[in-house]
N, C-alpha and C positions, 0 to 999 in steps of 0.2 A: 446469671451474668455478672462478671467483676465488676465492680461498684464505680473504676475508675476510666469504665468507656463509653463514651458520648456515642449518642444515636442523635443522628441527624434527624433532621426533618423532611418531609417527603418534597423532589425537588417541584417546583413551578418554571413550565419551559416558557420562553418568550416566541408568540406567533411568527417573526418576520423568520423563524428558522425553518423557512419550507425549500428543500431541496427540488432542485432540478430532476426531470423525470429523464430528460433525453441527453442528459452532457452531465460533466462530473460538477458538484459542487451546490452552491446556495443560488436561486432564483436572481437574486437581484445581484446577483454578480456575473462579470464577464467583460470578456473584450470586445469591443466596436470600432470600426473603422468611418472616419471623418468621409467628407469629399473630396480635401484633397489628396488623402494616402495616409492621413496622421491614424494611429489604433488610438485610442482611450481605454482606459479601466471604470467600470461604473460599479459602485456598491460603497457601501462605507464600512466594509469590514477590515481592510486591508490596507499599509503605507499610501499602494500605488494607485488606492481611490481616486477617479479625477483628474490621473496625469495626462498629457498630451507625448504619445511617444513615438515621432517621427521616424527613428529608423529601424522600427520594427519590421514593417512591411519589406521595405528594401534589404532587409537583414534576410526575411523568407526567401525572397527570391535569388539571393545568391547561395543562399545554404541548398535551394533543393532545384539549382541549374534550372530556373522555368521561368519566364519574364509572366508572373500573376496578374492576370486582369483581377485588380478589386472590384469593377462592377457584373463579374464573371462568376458567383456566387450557387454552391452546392447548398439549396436552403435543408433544411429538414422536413419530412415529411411526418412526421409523429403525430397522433401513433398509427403504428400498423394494423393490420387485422388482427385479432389475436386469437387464437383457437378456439373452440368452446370448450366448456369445463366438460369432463367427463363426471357420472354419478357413482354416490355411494351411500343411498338412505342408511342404510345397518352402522354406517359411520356416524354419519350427519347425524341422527337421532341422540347418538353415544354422548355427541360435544355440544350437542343442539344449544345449553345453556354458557358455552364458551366464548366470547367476542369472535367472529367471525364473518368472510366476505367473498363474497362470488362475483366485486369488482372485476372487470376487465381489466382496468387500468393497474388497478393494486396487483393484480395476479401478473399481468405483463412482466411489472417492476420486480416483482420476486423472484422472476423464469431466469435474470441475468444479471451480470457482474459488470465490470466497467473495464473488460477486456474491449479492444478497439473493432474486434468482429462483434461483440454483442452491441456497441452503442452505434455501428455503421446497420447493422441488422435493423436495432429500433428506428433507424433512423430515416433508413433509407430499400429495408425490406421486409422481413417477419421472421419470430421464431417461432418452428415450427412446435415446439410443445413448452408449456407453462404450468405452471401448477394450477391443479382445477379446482382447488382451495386457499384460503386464506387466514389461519388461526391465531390469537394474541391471547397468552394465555398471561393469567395477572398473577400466579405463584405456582409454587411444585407440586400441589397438587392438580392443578387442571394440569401439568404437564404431564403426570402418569397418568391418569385418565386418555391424554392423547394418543399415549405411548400404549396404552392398554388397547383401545379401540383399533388403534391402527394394528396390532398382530390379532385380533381379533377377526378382521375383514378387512384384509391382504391390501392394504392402505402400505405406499411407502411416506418416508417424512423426510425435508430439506428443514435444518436449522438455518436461521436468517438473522443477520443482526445488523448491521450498516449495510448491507449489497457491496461492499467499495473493491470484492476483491477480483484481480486481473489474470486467473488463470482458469475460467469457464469453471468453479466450485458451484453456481448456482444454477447454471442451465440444466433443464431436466435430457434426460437424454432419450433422442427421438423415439426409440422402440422400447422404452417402457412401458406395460402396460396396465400398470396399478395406476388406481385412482391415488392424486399425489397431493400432499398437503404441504404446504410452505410453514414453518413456525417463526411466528415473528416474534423475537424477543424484546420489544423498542420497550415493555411496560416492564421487565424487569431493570431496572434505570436507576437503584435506587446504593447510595452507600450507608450498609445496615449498621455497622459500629464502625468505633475509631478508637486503638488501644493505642494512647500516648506511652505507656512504661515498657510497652512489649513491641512499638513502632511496629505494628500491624492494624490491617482492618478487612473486613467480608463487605465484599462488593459483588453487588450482582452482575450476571453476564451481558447483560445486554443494555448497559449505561457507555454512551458515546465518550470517546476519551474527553473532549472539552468538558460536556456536564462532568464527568471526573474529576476531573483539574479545580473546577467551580468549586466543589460539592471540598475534596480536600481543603483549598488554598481557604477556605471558608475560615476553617481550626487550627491552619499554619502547616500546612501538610503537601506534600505532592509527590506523586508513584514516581515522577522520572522519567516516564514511560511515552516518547514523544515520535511517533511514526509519522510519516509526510501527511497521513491520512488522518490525524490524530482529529479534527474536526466533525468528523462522519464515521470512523470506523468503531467498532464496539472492544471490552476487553474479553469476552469469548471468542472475536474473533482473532484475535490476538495470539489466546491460545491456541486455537483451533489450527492457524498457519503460522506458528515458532517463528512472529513476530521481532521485529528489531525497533528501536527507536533512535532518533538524532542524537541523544543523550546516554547513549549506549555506555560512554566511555566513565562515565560518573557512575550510573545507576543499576546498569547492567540489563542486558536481555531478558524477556520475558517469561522465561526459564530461570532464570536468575530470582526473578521479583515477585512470582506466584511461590506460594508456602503451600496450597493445599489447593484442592479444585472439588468441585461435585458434580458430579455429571449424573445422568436420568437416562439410562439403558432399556432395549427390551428386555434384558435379562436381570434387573435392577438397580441402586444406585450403587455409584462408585463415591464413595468421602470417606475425610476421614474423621475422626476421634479428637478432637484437638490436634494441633500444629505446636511442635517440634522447630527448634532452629535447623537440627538436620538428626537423620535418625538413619539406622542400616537396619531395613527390615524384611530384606528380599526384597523382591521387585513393588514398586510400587505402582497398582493398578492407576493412582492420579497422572501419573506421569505419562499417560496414553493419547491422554487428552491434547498434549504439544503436536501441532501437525496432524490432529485428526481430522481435520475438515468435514467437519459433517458428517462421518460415517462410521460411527461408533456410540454416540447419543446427544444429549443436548447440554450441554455444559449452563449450569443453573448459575453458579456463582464463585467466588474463588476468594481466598485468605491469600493477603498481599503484603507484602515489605510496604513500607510508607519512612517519608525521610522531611525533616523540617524543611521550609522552605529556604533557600539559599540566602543567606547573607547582604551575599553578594551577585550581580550577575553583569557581564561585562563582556561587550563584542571585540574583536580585532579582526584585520583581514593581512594576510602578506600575499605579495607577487613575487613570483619567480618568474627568470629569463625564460625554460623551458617544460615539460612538462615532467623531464627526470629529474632535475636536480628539485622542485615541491615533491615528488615522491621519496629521494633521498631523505628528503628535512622528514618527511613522516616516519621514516624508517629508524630515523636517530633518535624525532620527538617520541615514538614508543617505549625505548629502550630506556628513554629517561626520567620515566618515572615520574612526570610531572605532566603527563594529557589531560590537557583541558576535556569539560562536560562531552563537546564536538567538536571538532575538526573535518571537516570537508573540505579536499581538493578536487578543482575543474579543470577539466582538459583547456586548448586555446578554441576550441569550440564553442563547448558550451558558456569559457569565458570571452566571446563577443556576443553570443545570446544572450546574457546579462547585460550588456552593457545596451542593449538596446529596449532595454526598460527602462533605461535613465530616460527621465523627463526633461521636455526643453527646458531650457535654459535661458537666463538673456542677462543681460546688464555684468553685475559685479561677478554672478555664481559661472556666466560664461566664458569671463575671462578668466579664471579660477583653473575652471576643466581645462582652457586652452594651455595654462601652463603647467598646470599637470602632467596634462598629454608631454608637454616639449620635455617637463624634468624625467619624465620615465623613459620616452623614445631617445631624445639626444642628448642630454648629461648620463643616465644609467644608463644608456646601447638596449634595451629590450626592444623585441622586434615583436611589434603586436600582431602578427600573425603565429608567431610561436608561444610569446608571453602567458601566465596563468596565474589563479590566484589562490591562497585558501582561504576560505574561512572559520571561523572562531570564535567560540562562545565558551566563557569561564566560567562556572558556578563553585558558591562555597563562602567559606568565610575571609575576609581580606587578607589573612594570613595566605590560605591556599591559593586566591585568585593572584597574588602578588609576587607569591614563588613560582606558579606557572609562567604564569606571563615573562618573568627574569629569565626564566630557560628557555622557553619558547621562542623568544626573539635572539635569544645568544645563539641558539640551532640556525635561524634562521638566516643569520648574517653570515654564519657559515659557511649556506649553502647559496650565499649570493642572492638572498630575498630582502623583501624593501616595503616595510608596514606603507599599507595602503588605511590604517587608520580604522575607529570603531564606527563612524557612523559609515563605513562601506562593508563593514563586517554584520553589522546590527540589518541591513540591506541586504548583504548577500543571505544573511540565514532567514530571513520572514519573507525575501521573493519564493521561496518554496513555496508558499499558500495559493499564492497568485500564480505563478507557472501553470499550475495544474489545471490552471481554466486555459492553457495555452491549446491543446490537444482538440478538444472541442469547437475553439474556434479555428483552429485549422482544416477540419473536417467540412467546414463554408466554403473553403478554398480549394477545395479536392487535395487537402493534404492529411496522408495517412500516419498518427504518429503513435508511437508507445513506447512505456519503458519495461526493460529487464534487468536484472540483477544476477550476480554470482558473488561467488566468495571464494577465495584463492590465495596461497601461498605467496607469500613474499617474494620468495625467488623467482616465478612464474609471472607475477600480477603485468608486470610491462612489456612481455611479450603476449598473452593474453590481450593483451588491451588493442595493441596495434594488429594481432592474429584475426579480430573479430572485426574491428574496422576495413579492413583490407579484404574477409571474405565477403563480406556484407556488398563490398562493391562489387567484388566479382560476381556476386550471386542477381546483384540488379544490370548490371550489365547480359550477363546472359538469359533474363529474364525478358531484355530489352524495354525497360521502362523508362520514363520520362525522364530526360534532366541526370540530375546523379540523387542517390540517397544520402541525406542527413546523419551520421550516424558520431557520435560523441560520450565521451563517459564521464565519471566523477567517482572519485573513493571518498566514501561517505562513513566509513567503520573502521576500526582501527582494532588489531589484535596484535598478539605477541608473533603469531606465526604467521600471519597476514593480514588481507584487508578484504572488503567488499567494494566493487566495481560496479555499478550503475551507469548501464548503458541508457540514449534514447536514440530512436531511429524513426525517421520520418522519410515520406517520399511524396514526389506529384501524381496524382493516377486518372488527370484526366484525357480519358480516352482508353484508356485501361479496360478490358472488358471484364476480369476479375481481382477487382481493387484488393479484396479481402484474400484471395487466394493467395496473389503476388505478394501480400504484406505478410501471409502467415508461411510462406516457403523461404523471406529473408531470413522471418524471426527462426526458423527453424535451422537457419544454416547457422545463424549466430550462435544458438545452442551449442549446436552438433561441434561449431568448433570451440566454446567454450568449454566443453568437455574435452576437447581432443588435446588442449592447454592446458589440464588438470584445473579447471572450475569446479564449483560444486555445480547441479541443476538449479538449485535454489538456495538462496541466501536468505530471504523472510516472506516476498511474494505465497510459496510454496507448491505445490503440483496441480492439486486439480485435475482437471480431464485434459488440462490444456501441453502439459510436461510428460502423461501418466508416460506415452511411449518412451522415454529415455529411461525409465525406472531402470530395465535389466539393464543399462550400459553404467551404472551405480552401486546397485545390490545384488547379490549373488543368487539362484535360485534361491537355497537355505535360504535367505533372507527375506525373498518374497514369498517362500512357502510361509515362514513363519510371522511374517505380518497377514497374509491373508486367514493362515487359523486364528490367530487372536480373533483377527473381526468374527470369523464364525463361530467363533466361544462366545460372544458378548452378543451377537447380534446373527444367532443362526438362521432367523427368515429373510435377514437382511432388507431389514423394516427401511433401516436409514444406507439408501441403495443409490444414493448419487453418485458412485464411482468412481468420486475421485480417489487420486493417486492409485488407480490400480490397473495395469500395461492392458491396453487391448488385447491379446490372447490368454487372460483369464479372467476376463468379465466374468463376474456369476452370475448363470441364468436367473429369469425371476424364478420366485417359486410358488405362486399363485397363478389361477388361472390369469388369461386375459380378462379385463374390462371392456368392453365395447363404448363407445360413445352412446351415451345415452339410455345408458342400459345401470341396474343398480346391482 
């Protein structure tokens, strides 16, 4: 090993990080509702720890046309039944000395993702199959060993690393009938070196972005690599579904930032040789691993770009009158060669769902807001029902943060925007932590919410936007559902050719006799017409079982034949048989007997 790369120390996590089993997120955080209507945030992770925020609730009720009784509460009923494990001594025997668990609970947790039918499921019904195991293996070799054992005795295997992902990658699927093992990678967690002169370093797969961020910012370092999820989600899984992060614009996609990958096949492993800045050497088998979700082998650890820590770092926020003319300014600020680390714009939507996290107010900060309000509605004419904002975060050295920002507002005054200032900019971009506890606590309310993503050409992006809001209504209207649906976007990514569009969609469904049905026939029209606006299906989300049907309205047969032979080159028993990304009329059958419950 070069003499001039530091190896970390092995990390120590702190207890109070015990996640929530039944809603997205940390234990000791979430929303509460007062007596008299007021929500609270409780935890001390987050700005909006402790706020008092009055017009939250009044903000639900007009978004989703339903006058909400707050003491009218859908509690959770967690947990459910959970299946029994099916057997497999000839297995068990193999791993017998491997950390492992035939919890209920732990098995539950691995059966599902944080799609809004799996946490309505745990929540409020059962899934019907889960894995009948639970393995943590501590290095590469107990994970051949697993991989051995399982083509050995017709064992399939789920890779698992944060659970955080939203298109059914981790539900096992009903009519499986292999005894099915979950691999939990939480104990590969650790960052093995750090090459300062080569700005690289080997990171294992299954270290949560924060412990990464930690484990870097330690030695003055950080990957860039900042997804909404970045708290809980891991960097295998990252690769696994051709991840994005808020910081895209700086540091580049995830594809962009992995140099090598090692993956643990049944067919053997996939690494390389040392890492190359870039090299042409035919196909490269690492690069399989982008978007494999699980079904191709288990990605071990990965060689990563690494970049000093920024200088400088620096929020802004502007409003714009409407929602096209912050689109215009995006389309100018690409072209100009000075985008900031991120840039996110909000619909007039989602920006009055912001504004109902502001905390009361009183005294001097209330009159403040009141003349705020007057100088943007009656000296600039914005019309707060149209009105939007972006927000903005600089990174770099004060040279770069200094030239951005000089362009950025000269764009910006162009297009008739009006800085709303950094400490609403530094607010708009760390509410992303806290929102995500929003989903959960609506689920108390009998509201059903989730988000989806695409990515899209420029020239398309704003009739797409308005395309998918408009059928979404139509699709609740003739569903006949409660109220009207929720439905609001945000361009979060920023490219030369386009951008990524960030839907959320929520509705009332009490009284509804298939909450989950009606929510997964919106989301499915949303799709259907995001495609029919030339979207991609997925923008960083990724497929899963949950998208697989739209694959052929994407790739061409050729395309699906030839992704479906790779997997049979690499994985001909089809050990790692989760199915995602692959169209219901060519599931591959199993290819072992059945298992019986209870049988070995």
């Amino acid at each position: 090993m070069p003499g001039n790369r530091i190896v970390p120390p092995a990390p120590v996590f702190a207890d109070k990080d015990v996640e929530k089993l039944d809603a997205w997120g940390f234990h000791d955080c979430g929303f509460d509702i007062l007596a008299d209507g007021t929500a609270t945030f409780r935890g001390q992770r987050y700005p909006l720890h402790g706020s008092e925020l009055p017009d939250m609730l009044p903000y639900f009720r007009k978004a989703v046309g339903v006058n909400i009784d707050q003491a009218d509460r859908h509690p959770s009923q967690y947990p459910p039944t959970v299946p029994p494990a099916r057997t497999n001594d000839a297995f068990m025997r193999d791993i017998a000395d491997i950390h492992h668990t035939l919890d209920d609970i732990v098995r539950l947790r691995h059966g599902h993702g944080h799609t809004i039918e799996e946490i309505y499921a745990i929540r409020y019904g059962r899934i019907e199959r889960v894995p009948d195991l639970v393995v943590f293996p501590a290095d590469d070799e107990q994970i051949r060993r697993i991989v051995t054992a399982a083509a050995q005795h017709g064992v399939m295997l789920v890779p698992y690393g944060g659970g955080t992902n939203v298109t059914d990658a981790l539900r096992c699927p009903d009519d499986e009938p292999r005894f099915t093992v979950s691999v939990d990678m939480r104990r590969f967690n650790r960052v093995l070196w750090i090459d300062p002169e080569n700005a690289t370093a080997c990171v294992q797969a299954g270290i949560v972005g924060r412990h990464l961020n930690a484990q870097l910012a330690a030695h003055g370092y950080t990957l860039g690599h900042d997804p909404d999820s970045i708290e809980l989600s891991t960097l295998g899984g990252w690769i696994a579904t051709n991840a994005s992060g808020m910081k895209k614009n700086r540091y580049g996609n995830i594809e962009d930032i992995v140099l090598g990958v090692s993956i643990i096949t049944a067919s053997g492993e996939i690494e390389r040789h040392g890492v190359a800045p870039r090299e042409s050497i035919g196909g490269d088998p690492g690069r399989l691993a982008f978007g494999s979700e699980g079904t191709i082998g288990i990605i071990t650890s990965a060689v990563v770009k690494i970049f000093p820590l920024p200088e400088m770092q620096r929020y802004d926020a502007v409003l714009f009158p409407s929602f096209e003319q912050g689109f215009a300014f995006l389309y100018d600020l690409t072209r100009s060669g000075a985008v900031p680390a991120s840039v996110r714009l909000v619909d007039p939507q989602q920006f009055q769902l912001g504004h109902t996290f502001r905390p009361r107010t009183a005294g001097w900060n209330r009159l403040m807001s009141r003349a705020q309000r007057f100088f943007v509605t009656r000296v600039r004419g914005f019309d707060v029902e149209q009105m939007v904002a972006t927000t903005v975060l600089y990174e770099g050295t004060r040279d770069e943060v200094a030239a951005q920002e000089k362009s950025l507002r000269s764009l910006a005054r162009r297009h008739s925007g009006m800085r709303a200032g950094e400490e609403n900019g530094r607010r708009g971009y760390q509410l992303t932590f806290s929102i995500a506890y929003v989903r959960d606590f609506g689920l108390d309310l009998y509201i059903l919410g989730e988000s989806f993503e695409t990515s899209v050409a420029w020239s398309d992006a704003l009739r797409l936007c308005d395309s998918v809001k408009r059928r979404v209504r139509a699709e609740h209207a003739r569903l006949g559902l409660p109220g009207r649906p929720f439905i609001s976007c945000r361009i979060t990514q920023l490219y030369q050719t386009g951008v990524c569009v960030y839907f959320y969609l929520a509705f009332h469904h009490k009284g509804v006799d298939d909450p989950v049905g009606a929510f997964a026939a919106l989301e499915r029209a949303a799709r259907d017409e995001i495609l029919l606006c030339g979207g991609s299906l997925s923008h960083h989300h990724g497929v899963g079982k949950l998208r697989s049907e739209f694959l052929p309205r994407v790739l061409s047969p050729a395309a699906l034949a030839w992704s479906a032979g790779i997997k049979h080159a690499i994985d001909p028993d089809n050990i790692f048989g989760s199915r995602n990304h692959v169209p219901p009329a060519t599931v591959p059958p199993a290819t072992v007997p059945p298992v019986a419950p209870g049988s070995s």
